[in-house]
N, C-alpha and C positions, 0 to 999 in steps of 0.2 A: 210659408217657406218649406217645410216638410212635407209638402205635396208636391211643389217644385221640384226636389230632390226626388222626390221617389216617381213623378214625372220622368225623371232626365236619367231615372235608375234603369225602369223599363222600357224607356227608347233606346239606351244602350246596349240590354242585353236584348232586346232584339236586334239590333243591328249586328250585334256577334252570331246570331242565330243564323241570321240571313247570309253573313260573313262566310260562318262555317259549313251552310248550305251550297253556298257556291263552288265550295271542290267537292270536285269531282267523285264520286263515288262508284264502284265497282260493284255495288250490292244493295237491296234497296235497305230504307233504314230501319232496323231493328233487324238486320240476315246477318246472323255470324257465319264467318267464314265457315267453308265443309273442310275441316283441317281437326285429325286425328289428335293433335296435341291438348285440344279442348275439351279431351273426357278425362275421366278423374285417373291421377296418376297411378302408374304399377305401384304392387311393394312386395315383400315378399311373401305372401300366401299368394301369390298371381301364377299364374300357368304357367312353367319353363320349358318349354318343347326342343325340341333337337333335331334337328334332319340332316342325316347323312349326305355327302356332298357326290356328287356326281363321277369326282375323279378325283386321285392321289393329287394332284397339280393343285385343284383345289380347294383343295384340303388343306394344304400346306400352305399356301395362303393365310386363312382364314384362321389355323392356327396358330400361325406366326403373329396375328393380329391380336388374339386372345391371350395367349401368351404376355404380349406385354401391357397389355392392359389389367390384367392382371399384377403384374409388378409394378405398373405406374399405379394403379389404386392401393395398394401396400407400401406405397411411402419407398419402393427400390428399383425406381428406374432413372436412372443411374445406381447399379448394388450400390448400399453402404460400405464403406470402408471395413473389413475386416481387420478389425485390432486382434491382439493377441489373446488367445483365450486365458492365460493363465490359471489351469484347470486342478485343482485340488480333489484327489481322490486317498480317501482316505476308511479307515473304521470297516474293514473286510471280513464279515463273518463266511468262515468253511463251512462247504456241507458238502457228502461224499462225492456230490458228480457237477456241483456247481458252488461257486463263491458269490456273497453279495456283498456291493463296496457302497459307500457315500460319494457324492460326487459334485462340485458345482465349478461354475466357469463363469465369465463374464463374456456376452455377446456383446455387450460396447462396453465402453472403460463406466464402470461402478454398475454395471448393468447386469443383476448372477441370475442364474438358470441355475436348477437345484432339481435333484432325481437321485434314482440309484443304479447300479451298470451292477447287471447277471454277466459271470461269463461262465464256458464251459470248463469244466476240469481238463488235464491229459488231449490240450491241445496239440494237434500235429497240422501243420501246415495253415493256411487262411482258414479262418470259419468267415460264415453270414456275419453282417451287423443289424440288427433291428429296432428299429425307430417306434416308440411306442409310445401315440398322442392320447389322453384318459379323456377327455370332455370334459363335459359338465357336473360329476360326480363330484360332489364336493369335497376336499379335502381328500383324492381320490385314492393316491399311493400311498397315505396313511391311515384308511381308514378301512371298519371292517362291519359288515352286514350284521344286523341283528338276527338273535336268535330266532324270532317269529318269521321275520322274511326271507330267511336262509331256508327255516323248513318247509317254507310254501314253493320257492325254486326247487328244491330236492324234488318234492310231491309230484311237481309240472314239467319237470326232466329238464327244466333250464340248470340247473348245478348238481354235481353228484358226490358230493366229498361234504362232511360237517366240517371239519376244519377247515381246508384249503380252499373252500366254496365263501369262504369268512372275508376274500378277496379276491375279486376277479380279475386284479392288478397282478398281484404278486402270481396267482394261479396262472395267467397267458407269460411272465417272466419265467418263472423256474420252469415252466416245459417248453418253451425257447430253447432256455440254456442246457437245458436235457436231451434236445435236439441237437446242441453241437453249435447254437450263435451265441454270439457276443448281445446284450440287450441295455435300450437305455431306455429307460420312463422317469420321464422328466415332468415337474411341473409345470401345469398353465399357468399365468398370471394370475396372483391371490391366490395359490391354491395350495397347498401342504405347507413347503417350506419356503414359498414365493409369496412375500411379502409385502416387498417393499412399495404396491400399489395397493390398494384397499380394493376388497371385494366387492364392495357397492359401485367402486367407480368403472373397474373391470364388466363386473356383470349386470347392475341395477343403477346405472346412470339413467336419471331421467329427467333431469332441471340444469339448465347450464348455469355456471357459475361465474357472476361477474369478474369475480377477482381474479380469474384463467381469463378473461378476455381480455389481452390486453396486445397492444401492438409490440410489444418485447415481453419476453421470459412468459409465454403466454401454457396455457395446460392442455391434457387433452379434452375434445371435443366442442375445443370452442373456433369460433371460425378462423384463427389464427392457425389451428393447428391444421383444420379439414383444408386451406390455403394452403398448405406446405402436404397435405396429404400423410399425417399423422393420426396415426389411431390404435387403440387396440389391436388390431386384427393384423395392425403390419406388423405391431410386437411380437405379436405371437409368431408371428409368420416367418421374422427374422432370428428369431429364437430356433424355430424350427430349422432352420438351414445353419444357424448355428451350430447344433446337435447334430448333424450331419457332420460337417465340419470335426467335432470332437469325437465323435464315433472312429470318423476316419484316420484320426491323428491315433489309432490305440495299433499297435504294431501288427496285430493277430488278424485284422479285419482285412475281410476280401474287397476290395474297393469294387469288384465284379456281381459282387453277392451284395446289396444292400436293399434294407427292405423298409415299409414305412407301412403302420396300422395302426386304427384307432376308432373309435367309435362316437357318433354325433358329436360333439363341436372337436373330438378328435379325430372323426373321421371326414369332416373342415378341411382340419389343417393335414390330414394325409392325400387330400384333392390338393390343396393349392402347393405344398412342396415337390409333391409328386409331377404338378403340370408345367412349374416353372427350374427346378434342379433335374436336369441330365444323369446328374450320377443318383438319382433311384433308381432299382431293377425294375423292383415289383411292388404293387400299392395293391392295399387290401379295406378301402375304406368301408365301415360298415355303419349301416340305417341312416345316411345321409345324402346317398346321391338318388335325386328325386327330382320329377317335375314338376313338386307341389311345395311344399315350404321347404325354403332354404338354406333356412336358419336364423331364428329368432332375439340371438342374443346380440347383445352389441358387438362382443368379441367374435362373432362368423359375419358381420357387416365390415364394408368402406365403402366410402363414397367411391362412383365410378366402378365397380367391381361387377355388378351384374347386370349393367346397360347393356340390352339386346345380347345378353348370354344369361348362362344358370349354370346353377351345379351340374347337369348332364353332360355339357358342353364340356366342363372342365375335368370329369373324368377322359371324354376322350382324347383331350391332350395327351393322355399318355401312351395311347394308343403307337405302336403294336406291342408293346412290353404287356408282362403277363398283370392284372389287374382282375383281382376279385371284391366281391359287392353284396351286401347281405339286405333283407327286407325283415321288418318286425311290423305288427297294428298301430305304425303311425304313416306319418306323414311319405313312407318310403312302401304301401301295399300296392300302390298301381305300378309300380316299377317295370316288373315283368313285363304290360302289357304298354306301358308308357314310358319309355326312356332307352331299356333295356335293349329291347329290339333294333333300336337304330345305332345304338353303342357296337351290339353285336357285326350290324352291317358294315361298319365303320372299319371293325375288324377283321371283315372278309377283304374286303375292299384291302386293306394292307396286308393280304395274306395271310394271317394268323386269329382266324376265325374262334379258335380253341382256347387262346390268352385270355379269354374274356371268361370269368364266372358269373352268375347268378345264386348266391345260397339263400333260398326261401324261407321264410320264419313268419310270416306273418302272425301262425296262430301263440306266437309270444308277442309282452311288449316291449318296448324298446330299450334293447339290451347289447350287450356282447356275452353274452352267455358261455356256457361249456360249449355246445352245440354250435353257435357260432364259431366263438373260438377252435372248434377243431375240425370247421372246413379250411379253418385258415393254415390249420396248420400242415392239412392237406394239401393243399393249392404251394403254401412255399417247399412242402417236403418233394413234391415233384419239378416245383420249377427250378430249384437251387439243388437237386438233385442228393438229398442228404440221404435217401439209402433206408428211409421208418417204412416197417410193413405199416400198409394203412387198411382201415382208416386210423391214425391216430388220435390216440385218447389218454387224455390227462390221468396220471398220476397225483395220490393225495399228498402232503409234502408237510412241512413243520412251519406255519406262519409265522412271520416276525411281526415283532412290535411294533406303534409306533414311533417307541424311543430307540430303537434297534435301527431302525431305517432313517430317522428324522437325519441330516446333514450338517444341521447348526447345533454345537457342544462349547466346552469354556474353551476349547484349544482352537475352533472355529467358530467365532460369533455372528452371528445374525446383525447382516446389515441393518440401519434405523426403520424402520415397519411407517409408510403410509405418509411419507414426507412429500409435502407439495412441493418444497425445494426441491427433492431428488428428482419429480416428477418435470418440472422447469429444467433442468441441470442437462437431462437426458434428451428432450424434444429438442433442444437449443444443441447437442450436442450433434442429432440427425439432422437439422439445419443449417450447419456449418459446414459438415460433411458436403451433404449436396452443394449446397453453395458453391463450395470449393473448386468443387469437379467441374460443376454445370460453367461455373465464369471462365473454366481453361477452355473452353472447348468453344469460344468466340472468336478464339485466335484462330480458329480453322474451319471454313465451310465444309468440309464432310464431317469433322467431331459437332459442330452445331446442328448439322442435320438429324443426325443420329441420334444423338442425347436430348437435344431440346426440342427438335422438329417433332422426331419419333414420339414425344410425349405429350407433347403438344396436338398430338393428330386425335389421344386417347381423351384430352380433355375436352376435343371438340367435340371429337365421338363422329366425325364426317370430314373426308377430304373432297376437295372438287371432284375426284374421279370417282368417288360414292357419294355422289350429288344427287345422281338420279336422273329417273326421264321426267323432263317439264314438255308441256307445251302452253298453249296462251287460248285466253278466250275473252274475247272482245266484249263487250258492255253498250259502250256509249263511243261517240266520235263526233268533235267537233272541229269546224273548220275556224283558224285563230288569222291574228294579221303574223301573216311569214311561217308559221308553221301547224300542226294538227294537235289537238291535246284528244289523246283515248284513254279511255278507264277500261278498265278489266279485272280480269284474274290470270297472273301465271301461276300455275298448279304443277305440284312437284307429283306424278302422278307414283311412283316408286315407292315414295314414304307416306302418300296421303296425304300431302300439305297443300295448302293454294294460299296464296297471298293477292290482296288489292293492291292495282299499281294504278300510277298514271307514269302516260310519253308525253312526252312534252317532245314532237317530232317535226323538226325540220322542211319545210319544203324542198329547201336544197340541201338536203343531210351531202355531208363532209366522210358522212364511215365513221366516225367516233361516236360511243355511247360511253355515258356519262350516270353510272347511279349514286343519287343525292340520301344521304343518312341523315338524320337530325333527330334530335328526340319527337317530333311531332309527326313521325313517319310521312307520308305523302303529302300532307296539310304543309307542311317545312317548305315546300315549292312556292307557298303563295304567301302573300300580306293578307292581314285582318278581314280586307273589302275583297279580295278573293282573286286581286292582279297576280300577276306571277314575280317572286321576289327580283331585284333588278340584277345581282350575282346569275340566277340562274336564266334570266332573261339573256343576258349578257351569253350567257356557253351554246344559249340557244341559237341566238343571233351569228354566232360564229360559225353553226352549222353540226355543231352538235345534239345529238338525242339524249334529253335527260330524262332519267327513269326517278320518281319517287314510288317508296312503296311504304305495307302498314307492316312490318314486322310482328312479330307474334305478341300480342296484348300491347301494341299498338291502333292509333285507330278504328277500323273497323272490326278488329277483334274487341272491342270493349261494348260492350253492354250497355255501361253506364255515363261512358264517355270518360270517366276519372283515369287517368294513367298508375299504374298500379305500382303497389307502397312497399308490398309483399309478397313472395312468391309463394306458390302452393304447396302442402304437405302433404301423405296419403293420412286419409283415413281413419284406418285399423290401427297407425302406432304414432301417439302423442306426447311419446319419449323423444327430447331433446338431442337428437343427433341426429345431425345432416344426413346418415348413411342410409336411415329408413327410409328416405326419401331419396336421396339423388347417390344412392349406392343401384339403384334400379331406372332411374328417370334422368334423361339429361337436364341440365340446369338451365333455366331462363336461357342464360348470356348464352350459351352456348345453342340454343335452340333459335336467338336470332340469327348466329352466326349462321346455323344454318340455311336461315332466306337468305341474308347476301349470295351464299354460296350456291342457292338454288337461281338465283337473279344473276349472277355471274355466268353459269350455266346454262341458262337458256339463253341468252344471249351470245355465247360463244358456240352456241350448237342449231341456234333454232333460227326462222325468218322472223323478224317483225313485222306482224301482220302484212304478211307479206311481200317486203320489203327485203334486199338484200341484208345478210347478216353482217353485223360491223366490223370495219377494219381492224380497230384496235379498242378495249372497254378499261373505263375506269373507274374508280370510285372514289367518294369525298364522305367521310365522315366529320362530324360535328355533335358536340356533348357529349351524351352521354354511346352515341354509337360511335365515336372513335376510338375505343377500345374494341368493339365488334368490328370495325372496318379493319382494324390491326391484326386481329386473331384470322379473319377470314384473309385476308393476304396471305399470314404463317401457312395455312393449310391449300393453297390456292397453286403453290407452284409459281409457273410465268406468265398462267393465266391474264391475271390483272395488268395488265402493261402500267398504266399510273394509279397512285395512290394519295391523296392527299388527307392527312389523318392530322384529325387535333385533338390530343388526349384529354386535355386539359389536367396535365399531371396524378392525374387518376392513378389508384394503383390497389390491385386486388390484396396487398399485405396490409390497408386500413382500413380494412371492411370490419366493423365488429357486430354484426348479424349475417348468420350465414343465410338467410331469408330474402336478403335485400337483392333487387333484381339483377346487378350486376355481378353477385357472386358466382367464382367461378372454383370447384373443387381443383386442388392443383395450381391454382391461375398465379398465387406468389412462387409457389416453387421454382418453376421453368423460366426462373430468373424476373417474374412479373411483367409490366407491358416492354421493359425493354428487348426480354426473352423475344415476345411477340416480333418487336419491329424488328428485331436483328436478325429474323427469320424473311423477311421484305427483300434484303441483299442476294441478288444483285440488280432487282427492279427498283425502276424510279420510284423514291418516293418524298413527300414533300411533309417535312413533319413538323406540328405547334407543340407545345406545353412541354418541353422537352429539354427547355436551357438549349444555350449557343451551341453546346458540342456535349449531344448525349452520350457516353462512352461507350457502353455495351453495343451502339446501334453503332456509331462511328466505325467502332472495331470492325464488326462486322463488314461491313461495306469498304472500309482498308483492304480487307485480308481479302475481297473475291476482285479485289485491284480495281472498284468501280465505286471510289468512294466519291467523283462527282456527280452520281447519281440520287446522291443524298443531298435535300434543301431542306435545311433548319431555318424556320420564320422565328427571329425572338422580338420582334419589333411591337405594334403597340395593339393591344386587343380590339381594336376596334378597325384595324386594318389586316384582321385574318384572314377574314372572307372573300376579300380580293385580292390580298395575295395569294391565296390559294387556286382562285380562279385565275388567277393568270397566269399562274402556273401549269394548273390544266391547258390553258390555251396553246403555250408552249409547244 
């Protein structure tokens, strides 16, 4: 009996062999596709390069692009609601040509920012305001150099003062304020009197935590949050514009004159305010803008932030404003000869070739020094025109304590330190916000373009019109009863990508092309014994060209044959957060999206094999690719004439591994798959797993007055397939 069985075991699985030999293939077996996506992912020690663009036109472009993808990976595209700061300044110690105050404010409601504001004595008329981000110095505005390492900076002409050299904090403050600005240095998160998150989880998060991942009241870093685009770095980020905000709110401050500096992970966050708020003048980030490491911490990571750009890139966002940039013996020595250069050119190009600094340090390490420090204060005394013979040079001065400067006293208490609730309270709080905004804005095709489209475009990281150049290269070609089935490769020749397809082609093609999604990429076209399914037989017979194809770690991209469980990480960092990985790499979901959109493309641009190109193309997704047939719709335009999509109620806000193939960073945000389809309006689209009358998608398609363009199947699963095919037929 047990050799019966095992008899009847290996007559079966060769019959699957034989089965699965029989389609078609575009490669022989054991060739992976020649497709760029198959070597090991970017991360950040990877090469950031820049090139200068051709023309102002496009330039403007491209940083228009940059720009918000930059705010979509910071969790504020759509801004967050600006609450009221309710700004407590208090505890003013005089000194003869400047005061120092305590300070703190709330950037969302229970959410404080804590620093100290320098301003100048015997003000007349507007001064400067100065933004000053500290890094990763720990405990930085309260803290003071040791005696042994103060005398070895004296020695090495990095600091020139025993006392005032005790802080390089307070020392670039009180000669600000000597200068004639208003100055705020504020805390990072966990850092002096910034508490209320722990510093481990700010800066030395490396194990996710089940009890954050949860599909409500979730924390940071788990895939709940990276879904909504919640991280450290938009905290800081939103902080930062914050502080802007309260700066500007102080009566004496020039809203003309305002400046922003700071050094490694402060000089981070002096690129991304700098590239995304209008009202900076001048940005002085220093030993971080580089085309070698980015930034290592979790706090200068999110997800989506450095796909196909880098820090080079995002200084020139600020371009033609005056912008200086220093080099120390790290990661920022090739500068000059790498980055520099095309920043420069970028600046010619907008006329103002001269805004741009370079201050040299290499042979220091990675610092903001005295020396640093008073190119900077060169570069603002000329561009805000304050009138200092230069070069200027610091003055030694009377250091305060840390109990002098600290913020939190009995008369102002120190919110609760390192509360998971607070930390649930406050992401739930950035999640309603958008929420809020992103659901009004269905009531109107240009606000859903704009807020949800536009972000939408960032998550994809590719719209049809940056599809690229494909063409086709033929394989095999066999002659069928009624129409031709070819294997191939259409190659996305632009980005490096080629995918295996089959046609399933017409002898009396009709002009309709038909691409078929299904989890089994091209294989989904046939049964077991290797007929072609009778749905797709059926769209053929009618005179349509159905295209399958193997999507990225689909089919013939598999090795192993196993369809994959988990997606891939880099390398170099096996710290638990999505950013070290798809803050530089597009994600799976988004990288199949990108074949549809290459398979849509060439097909609306190209002949098949010779054959005129088709009258009108559409696509049918099934499992797990109707949520990729959905997303490539959103970014597609009017491209797709039909759509028939079954989500099967899928939805990127119950994902709880941000690993799993479908995860999309953002993808709950932008209202999740309804976001998606409500972006389909005002093209047909014929939609499953969705309930009788989806709202968000309904609305949508109401409000561009083509809401019979919408067909909702709620009928019985087993007749989805050809209701959807008949609806293609339509």
């Amino acid at each position: 009996m047990k050799r019966t069985l095992l008899a009847l075991a290996v007559l079966l699985q060769s019959a699957l062999s034989l089965a699965k030999a029989d389609v078609p293939r575009a490669l022989p077996a054991g060739t992976l596709p020649d497709d760029i996506r198959l070597a090991p992912p970017k991360s950040l020690n990877g090469y950031f390069p820049f090139t200068s663009p051709g023309s102002r036109a496009e330039w403007d472009k491209r940083a228009e692009y940059v720009r918000r993808q930059i705010l979509v990976s910071q969790g504020l595209w759509p801004l967050a609601t600006k609450t009221p700061l309710n700004a407590v300044i208090h505890g003013k110690i005089d000194f003869p040509e400047y005061s120092v105050e305590k300070a703190f404010f709330e950037s969302a409601p229970g959410f404080f920012v804590t620093g100290n504001l320098y301003r100048p004595k015997n003000v007349k008329g507007k001064v400067p305001g100065v933004l000053f981000a500290h890094g990763h110095w720990q405990n930085a505005r309260l803290s003071e150099e040791t005696e042994d390492n103060l005398r070895k900076e004296i020695a090495t002409g990095q600091e020139r003062f025993e006392r005032g050299g005790r802080s390089r904090f307070q020392s670039m403050c009180v000669q600000l304020a000597r200068m004639g600005c208003v100055v705020w240095q504020w805390d990072m998160l966990s850092d002096s009197d910034s508490h209320q998150l722990s510093r481990n989880l700010v800066h030395g998060f490396a194990k996710q935590r089940p009890e954050m991942n949860t599909v409500e009241n979730w924390g940071l870093y788990s895939p709940q949050a990276e879904a909504h685009l919640q991280s450290i770095m938009g905290l800081q980020t939103w902080n930062s514009i914050r502080s802007l905000d309260f700066v500007l709110s102080l009566p004496e401050v020039d809203p003309a004159r305002t400046a922003i500096t700071g050094a490694s992970g402060g000089g981070t966050q002096t690129m991304l305010l700098a590239a995304v708020d209008p009202r900076v003048a001048l940005s002085f980030p220093a030993v971080m803008v580089s085309t070698a490491m980015q930034g290592g911490c979790t706090c200068e990571n999110a997800s989506l932030l450095r796909v196909s750009t880098g820090n080079i890139e995002f200084a020139a966002l600020f371009a033609p404003k005056p912008q200086g940039m220093t080099t120390a013996d790290d990661w920022t020595k090739e500068l000059s000869d790498k980055g520099f250069p095309d920043l420069k050119k970028l600046y010619g190009l907008m006329g103002a070739a001269d805004n741009v600094i370079l201050q040299r340090g290499e042979h220091f390490p990675h610092n903001y020094n005295a020396v640093t420090r008073s190119a900077f204060y060169g570069f603002l005394n000329k561009h805000f025109q304050l009138g200092f013979k230069e070069p200027v040079i610091e003055r030694d001065y009377d250091l305060l304590t840390r109990d002098q400067l600290s913020v939190w006293d009995t008369a102002h208490p120190e919110p609760p330190r390192e509360s998971p609730e607070f930390e649930r309270q406050l992401l739930k709080w950035f999640t309603d916000d958008a929420d809020k905004q992103l659901r009004a804005s269905a009531a109107s095709p240009e606000r859903l373009r704009q807020e949800v489209g536009s972000g939408v475009e960032v998550l994809i990281g590719r719209t049809l019109a940056g599809a690229g150049e494909t063409d086709w290269l033929l394989k095999n070609k066999s002659d069928r009863d009624g129409y031709v089935e070819m294997s191939g490769l259409v190659r996305n020749k632009t980005h490096h990508e080629e995918l295996p397809v089959v046609w399933l082609y017409p002898k009396k093609w009709n002009g309709r092309a038909i691409v078929w999604l299904d989890d089994a990429g091209k294989s989904s076209l046939y049964n077991a014994d290797g007929s072609v399914k009778p749905a797709v037989q059926q769209l053929v017979n009618s005179g349509a060209t159905v295209v399958g194809a193997d999507l990225l770690y689909q089919g013939e991209f598999l090795a192993d044959g196993q369809p994959v469980k988990e997606t891939r990480r880099v390398a170099d960092n096996q710290r638990e957060s999505a950013s070290y990985t798809l803050g530089y790499n597009h994600s799976l979901f988004a990288q199949r999206t990108h074949d549809i959109l290459t398979l849509v493309k060439f097909l609306k641009t190209a002949d098949v094999a010779g054959h005129p190109k088709p009258a009108s193309v559409a696509i049918a997704g099934f499992g797990s690719t109707g949520p990729l047939a959905a997303a490539a719709r959103a970014v597609s335009g009017d491209a797709i004439d039909r759509a028939a999509i079954d989500t099967g109620s899928f939805r990127f806000g119950k994902l709880l591994d941000f690993r799993d193939p479908q995860f999309l960073p953002g993808g709950a945000k932008y209202l999740d798959i309804p976001g998606l389809l409500a972006l389909s309006a005002p093209q047909a689209l014929w939609l499953s797993g969705e309930g009788t009358e989806p709202p968000l998608v309904s609305d949508a398609y109401r409000a561009t007055g083509q809401k019979d363009r919408l067909t909702v199947f709620a009928g019985e699963a087993a007749q989805k397939t050809s209701a959807a095919v008949a609806w293609l037929l339509e």
